[in-house]
N, C-alpha and C positions, 0 to 999 in steps of 0.2 A: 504494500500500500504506500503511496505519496504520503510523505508528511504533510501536506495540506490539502490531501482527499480528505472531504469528511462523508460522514455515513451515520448511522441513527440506528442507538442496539434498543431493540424491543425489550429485554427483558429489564432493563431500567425502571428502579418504581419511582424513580425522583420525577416529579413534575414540574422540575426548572431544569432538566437537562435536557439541552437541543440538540447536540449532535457531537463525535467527536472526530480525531485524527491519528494517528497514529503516535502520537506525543502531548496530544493537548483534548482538553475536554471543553465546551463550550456548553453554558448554562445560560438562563433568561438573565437578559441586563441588568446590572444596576444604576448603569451608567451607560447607555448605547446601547444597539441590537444584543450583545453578547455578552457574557463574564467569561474570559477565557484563561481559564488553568492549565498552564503549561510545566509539562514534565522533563525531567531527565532524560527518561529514556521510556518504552513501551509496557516491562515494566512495573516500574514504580508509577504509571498511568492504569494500570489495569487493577494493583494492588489499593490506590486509591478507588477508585471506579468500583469494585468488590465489596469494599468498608462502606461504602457511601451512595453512589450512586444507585448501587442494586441490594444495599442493606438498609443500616440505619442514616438514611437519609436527613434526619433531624439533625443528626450529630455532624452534617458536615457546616463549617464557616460559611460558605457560602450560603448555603440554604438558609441559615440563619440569617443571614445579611438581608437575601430576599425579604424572608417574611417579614422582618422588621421592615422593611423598607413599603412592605403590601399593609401593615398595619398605620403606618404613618401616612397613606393617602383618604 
């Protein structure tokens, strides 16, 4: 895969994650179309991605950022 092909994993329960790449994850803006968390390497993007994206989702910075940011409109 291109490092800046992105593509969309179904089995994701987070409902701010848009799409990702092969080193970076793209979530709903905070600040513009995207929040994009860029990795080291594939990875320590899939290990994040596992904890967070397709588990506990509350627990990731991001998410939290969102909500707070859905609560304050």
């Amino acid at each position: 895969m291109n490092s800046k092909t992105y593509r969309e994993d179904s089995y994701v329960k987070c409902p701010f994650y848009k799409k990702e790449s092969f080193t970076e994850i793209r979530c709903v803006g905070i600040i513009g179309t995207h929040t994009t968390s860029d990795f080291r390497n594939k990875t320590k993007k899939e290990e994040y991605k596992y904890d967070f994206c397709c588990g506990n989702y509350h627990g990731c910075p991001i998410c939290q950022e969102i909500e707070k940011n859905e609560e304050a409109i």
